[in-house]
C-alpha positions as CSV (number, residue, x, y, z in Angstrom):
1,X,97.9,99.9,-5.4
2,X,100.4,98.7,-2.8
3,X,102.9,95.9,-4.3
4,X,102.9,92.2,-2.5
5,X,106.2,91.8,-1.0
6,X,106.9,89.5,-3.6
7,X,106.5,91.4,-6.2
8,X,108.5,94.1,-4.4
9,X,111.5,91.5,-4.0
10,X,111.1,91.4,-7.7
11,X,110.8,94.4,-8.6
12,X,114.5,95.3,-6.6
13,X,116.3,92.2,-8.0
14,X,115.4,93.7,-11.8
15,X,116.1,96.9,-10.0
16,X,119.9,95.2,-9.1
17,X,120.6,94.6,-12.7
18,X,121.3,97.8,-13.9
19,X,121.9,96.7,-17.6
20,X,118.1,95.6,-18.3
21,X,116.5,98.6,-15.9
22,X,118.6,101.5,-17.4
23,X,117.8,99.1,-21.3
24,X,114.0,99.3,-20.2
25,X,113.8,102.6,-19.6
26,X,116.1,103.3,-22.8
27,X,114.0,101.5,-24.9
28,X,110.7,102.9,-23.4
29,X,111.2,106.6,-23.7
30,X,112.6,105.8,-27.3
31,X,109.4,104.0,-27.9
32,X,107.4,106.9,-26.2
33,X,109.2,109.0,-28.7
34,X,108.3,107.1,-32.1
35,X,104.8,107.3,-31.0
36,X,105.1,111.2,-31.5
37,X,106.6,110.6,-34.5
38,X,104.4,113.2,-36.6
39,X,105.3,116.1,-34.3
40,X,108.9,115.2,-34.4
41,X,109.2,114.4,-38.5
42,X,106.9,116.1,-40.6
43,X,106.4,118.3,-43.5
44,X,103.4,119.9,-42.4
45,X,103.9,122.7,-39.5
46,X,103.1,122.1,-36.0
47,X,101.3,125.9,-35.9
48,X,100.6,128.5,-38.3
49,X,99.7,132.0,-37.1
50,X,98.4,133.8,-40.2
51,X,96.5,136.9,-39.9
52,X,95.2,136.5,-36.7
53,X,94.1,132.8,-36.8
54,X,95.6,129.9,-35.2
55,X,95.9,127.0,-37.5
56,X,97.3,123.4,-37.3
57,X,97.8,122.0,-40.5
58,X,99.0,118.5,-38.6
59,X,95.7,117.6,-37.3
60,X,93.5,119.4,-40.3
61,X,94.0,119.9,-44.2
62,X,93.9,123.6,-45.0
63,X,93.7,124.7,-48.6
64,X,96.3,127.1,-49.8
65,X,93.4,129.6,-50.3
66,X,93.7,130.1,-46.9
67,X,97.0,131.7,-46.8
68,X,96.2,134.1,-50.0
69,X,97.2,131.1,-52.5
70,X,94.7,130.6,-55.6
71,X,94.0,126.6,-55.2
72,X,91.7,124.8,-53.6
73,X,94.0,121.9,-52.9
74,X,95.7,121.4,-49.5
75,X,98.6,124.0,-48.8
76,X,102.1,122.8,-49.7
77,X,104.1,123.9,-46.9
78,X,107.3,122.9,-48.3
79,X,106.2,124.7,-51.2
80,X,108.3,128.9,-51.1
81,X,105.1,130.5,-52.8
82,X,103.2,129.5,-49.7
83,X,105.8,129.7,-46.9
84,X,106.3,133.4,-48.4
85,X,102.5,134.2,-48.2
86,X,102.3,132.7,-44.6
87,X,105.3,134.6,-43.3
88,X,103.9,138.0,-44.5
89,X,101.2,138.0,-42.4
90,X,101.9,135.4,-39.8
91,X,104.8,133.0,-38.7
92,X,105.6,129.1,-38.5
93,X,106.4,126.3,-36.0
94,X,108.0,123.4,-37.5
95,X,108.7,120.2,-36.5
96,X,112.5,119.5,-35.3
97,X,112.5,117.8,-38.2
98,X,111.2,119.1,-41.6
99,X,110.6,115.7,-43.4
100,X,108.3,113.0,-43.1
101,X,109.0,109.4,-43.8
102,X,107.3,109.6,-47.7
103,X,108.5,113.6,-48.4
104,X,111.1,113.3,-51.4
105,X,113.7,116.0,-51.4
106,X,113.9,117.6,-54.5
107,X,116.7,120.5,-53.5
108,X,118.9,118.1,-52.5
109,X,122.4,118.8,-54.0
110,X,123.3,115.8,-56.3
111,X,121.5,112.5,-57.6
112,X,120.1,110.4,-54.6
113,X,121.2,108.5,-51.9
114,X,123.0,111.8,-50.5
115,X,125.5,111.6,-47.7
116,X,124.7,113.1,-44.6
117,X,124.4,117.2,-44.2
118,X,123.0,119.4,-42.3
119,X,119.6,119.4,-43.7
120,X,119.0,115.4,-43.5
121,X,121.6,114.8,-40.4
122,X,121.4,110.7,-41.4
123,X,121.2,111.1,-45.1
124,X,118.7,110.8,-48.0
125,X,117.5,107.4,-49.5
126,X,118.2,106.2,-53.3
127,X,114.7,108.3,-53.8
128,X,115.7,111.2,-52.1
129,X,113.8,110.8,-48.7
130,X,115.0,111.6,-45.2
131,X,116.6,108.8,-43.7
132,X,116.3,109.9,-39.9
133,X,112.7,110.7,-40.7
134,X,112.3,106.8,-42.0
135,X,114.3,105.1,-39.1
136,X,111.6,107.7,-36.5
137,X,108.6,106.0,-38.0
138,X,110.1,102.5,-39.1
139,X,111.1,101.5,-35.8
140,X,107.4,102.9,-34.0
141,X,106.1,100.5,-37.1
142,X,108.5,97.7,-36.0
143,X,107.8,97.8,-32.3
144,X,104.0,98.2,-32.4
145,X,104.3,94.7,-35.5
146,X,106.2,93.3,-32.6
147,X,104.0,94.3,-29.2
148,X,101.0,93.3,-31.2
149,X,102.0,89.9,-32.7
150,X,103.5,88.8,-29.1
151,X,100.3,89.9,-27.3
152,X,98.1,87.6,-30.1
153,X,100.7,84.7,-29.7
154,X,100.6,85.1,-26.2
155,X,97.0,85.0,-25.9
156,X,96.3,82.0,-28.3
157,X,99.5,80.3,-27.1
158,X,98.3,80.2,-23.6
159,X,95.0,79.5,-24.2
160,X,96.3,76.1,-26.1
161,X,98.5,75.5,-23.7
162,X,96.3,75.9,-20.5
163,X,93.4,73.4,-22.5
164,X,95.6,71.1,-23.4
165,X,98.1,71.0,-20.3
166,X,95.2,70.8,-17.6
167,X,92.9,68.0,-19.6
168,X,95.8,66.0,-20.8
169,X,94.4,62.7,-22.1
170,X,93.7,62.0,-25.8
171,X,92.9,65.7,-26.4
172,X,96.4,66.5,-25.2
173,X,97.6,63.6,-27.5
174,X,96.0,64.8,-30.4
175,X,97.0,68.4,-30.2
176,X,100.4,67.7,-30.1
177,X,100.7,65.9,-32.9
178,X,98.7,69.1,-34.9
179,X,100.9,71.6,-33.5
180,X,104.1,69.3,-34.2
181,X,102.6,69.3,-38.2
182,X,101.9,72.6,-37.9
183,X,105.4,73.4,-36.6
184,X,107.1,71.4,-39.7
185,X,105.1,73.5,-42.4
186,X,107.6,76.0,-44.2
187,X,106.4,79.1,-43.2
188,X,108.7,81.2,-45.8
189,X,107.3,79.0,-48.9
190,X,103.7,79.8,-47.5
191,X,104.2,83.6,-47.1
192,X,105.7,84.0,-50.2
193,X,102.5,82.1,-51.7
194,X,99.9,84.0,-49.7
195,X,101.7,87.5,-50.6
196,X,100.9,86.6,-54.0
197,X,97.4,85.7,-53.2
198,X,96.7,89.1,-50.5
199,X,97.7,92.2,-50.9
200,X,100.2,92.8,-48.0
201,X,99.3,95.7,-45.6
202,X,100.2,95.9,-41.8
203,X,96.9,93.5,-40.6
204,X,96.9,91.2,-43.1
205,X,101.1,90.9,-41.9
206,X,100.1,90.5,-38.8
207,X,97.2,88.2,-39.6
208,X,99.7,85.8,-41.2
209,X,102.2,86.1,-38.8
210,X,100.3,85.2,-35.6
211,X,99.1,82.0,-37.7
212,X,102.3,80.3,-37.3
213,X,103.9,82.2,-34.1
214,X,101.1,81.3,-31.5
215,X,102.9,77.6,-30.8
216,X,105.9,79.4,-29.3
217,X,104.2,79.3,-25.8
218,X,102.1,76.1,-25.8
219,X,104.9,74.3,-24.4
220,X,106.3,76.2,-21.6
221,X,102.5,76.7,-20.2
222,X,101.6,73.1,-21.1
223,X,104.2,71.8,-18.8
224,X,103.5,74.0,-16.4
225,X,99.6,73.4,-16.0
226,X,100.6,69.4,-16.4
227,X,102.7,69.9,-13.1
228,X,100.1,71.9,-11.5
229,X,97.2,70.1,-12.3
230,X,98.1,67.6,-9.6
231,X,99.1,69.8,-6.8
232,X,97.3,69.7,-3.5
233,X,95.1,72.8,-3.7
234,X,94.1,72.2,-6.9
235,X,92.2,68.6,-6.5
236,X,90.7,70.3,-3.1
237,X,89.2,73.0,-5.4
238,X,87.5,70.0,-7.7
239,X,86.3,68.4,-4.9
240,X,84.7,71.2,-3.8
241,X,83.0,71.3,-7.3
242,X,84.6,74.7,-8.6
243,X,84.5,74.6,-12.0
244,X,87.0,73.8,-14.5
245,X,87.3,77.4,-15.9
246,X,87.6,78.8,-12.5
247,X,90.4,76.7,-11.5
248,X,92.6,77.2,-14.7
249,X,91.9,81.2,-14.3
250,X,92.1,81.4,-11.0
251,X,94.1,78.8,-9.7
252,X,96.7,77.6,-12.5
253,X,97.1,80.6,-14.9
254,X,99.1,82.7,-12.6
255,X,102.0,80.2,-12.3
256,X,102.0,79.5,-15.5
257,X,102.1,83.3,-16.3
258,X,105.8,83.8,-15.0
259,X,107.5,81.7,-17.7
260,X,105.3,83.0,-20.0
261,X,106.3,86.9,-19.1
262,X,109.8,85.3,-18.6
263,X,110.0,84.8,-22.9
264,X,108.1,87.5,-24.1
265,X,110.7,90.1,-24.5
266,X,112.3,87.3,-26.4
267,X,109.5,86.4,-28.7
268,X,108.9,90.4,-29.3
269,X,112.9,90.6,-30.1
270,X,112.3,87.5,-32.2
271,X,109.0,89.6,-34.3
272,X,110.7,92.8,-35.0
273,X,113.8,90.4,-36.6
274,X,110.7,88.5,-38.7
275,X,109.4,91.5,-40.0
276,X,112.5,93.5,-40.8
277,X,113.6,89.6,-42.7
278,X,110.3,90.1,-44.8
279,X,110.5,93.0,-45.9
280,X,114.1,93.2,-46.8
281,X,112.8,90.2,-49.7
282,X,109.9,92.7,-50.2
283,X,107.0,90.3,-48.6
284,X,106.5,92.4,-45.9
285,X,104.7,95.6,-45.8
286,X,103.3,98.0,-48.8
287,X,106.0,99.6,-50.6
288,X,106.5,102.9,-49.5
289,X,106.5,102.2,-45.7
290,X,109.0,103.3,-43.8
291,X,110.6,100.1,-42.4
292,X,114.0,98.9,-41.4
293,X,113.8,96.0,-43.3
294,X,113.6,97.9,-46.7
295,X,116.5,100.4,-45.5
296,X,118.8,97.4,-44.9
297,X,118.0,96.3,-48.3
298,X,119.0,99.6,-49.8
299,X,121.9,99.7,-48.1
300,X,122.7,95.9,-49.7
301,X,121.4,97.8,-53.2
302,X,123.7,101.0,-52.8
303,X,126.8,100.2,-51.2
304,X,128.2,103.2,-52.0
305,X,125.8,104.7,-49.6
306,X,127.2,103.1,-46.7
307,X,125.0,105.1,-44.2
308,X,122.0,103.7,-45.4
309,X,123.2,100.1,-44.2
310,X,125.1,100.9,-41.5
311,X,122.1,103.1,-40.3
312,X,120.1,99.6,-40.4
313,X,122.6,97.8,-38.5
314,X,123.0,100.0,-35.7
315,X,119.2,100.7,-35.1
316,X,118.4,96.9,-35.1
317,X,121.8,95.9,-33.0
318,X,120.5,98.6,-30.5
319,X,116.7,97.8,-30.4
320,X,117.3,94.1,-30.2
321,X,120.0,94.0,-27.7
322,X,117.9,96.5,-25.5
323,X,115.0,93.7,-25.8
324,X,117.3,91.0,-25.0
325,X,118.9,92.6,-22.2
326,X,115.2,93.3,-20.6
327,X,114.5,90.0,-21.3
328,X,117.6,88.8,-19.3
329,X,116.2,91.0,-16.4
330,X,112.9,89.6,-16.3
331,X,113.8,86.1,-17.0
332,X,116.4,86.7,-13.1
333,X,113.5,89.1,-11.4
334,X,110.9,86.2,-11.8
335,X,113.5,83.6,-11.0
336,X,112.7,82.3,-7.2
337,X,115.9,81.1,-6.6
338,X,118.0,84.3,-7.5
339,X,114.9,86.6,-5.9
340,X,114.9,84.7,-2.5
341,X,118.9,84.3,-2.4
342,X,119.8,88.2,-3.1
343,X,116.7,88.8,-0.3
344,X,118.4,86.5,2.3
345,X,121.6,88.3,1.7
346,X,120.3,91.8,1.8
């Protein structure tokens, strides 16, 4: 589908600012990446030829009985009994990788956290886990937390907004003083209470989380349908008796929607920092996950580990200043005045 020609004078003025286009494309193939995550980290083999059948021990649990071993219990590939049966009558594809985010190194040399070798290129955790494997599947946990929460916030934010922008009145009245309440509520105090009261896990996290993050939005697109509501076009359609949905849809929502697009890489910048903040004080999710939050913490545990910290660091600095720079990019591409000035020029 052919672009509008104002989209298209968008889409070359984010084009002209080369820090958030080459940032957005950065940031997507590393995203792209993570979502792979089990064929790039794992301790499970990508292929096993053994004996003329074609198995694939990542998408299906094999017993060891199937390579000659005596259990009925899923093959341990990590295990040398078993690689040594496999490679006697077959061979093995592994992962780049040869750890997943919850395999503990026992052959390690020395007492974990290890420094980083050539086995585990960033590192093993104060549990002996791969640290590179971790950051892999942490920062696909982070960024999906993050997409998800914005798009819920987005969607109840709006929808606030929109209702209470294009009625005004007493409605208008009244939900501003619930969201300014709302607002004030300490939203720490009240997480750490719920954690006690529901067992964190990734949806219940996000469950929480989307209860007090939806009131980002409400103003931007409040204002937006209050100065809309009175345009021109906009009475004409009531008089012509279109209906109140159809007119906030149709009529209102779309220029309301460039602010709105305009913060959202900020509020999904703003997400990924809330969740790695819960669970480095351990309200965030189970233990066991890999997430950035918890590896900053260990860093703070072991500092003489320093790559475990300094691991965290760089892998938030460079996600969230990727995110910000997009957001910078979006916030000029959508901007009439720089679009229409840089097209007058051209």
């Amino acid at each position: 589908m052919a672009l509008s020609k104002l989209n298209q004078r968008r889409l070359q003025t984010l084009k002209r600012n080369r820090r958030g286009y080459w940032s957005l494309w950065f940031f997507s193939i590393l995203f792209v990446l993570s979502l792979f995550a089990e064929f790039i980290a794992n301790d499970k083999p990508l292929v096993v030829n053994y004996d003329g059948g074609t198995y694939f021990p990542i998408f299906k649990v094999y017993p060891e009985t199937v390579f000659g071993g005596e259990f009925d219990a899923e093959a341990d590939y990590t295990d040398p009994y078993i690689h040594d049966l496999i490679n006697e009558k077959g061979s093995i594809v592994w992962p780049l990788i040869r750890f997943s985010y919850d395999t503990i190194d026992f052959n390690v040399e020395g007492s974990p956290p290890t420094p980083p070798s050539r086995h585990h290129l960033l590192g093993t955790d104060d549990q002996g886990r791969d640290v590179l494997a971790r950051v892999i599947y942490g920062f696909r946990i982070s960024v999906v937390f993050g997409l998800l929460l914005t798009m819920l916030s987005t969607v109840i934010g709006v929808a606030s907004g929109a209702v209470q922008g294009y009625f005004g009145g007493l409605l208008d009245l009244l939900a501003q003083r619930l969201i300014e309440i709302w607002q004030g509520l300490p939203v720490l105090y009240l997480l750490i209470i719920m954690a006690s009261v529901i067992k964190p896990s990734f949806f219940t996290l996000l469950f929480l989380m989307t209860l007090f993050s939806w009131t980002a939005l409400v103003g931007v697109v409040r204002a937006e349908f209050l100065r809309a509501r009175n345009f021109e076009y906009i009475r004409a359609a009531k008089a012509l008796g279109v209906n109140d949905m159809t007119i906030m849809v149709r009529h209102t929502l779309p220029n309301a929607m460039v602010a709105t697009v305009t913060f959202m890489p900020f509020i999904l910048s703003g997400s990924v920092t809330t969740l790695t903040g819960l669970d480095f004080l351990g309200l965030g999710l189970p233990p066991g996950s890999p997430s950035l939050g918890e590896l900053l913490k260990q860093g703070r545990d072991n500092l003489h580990a320093p790559w475990l910290g300094l691991t965290a660091f760089f892998v938030l600095a460079i996600m969230l200043s990727l995110l910000v720079f997009v957001g910078e990019a979006v916030r000029d591409a959508l901007d009439p005045r720089k679009t229409f000035n840089q097209q007058s020029i051209a």
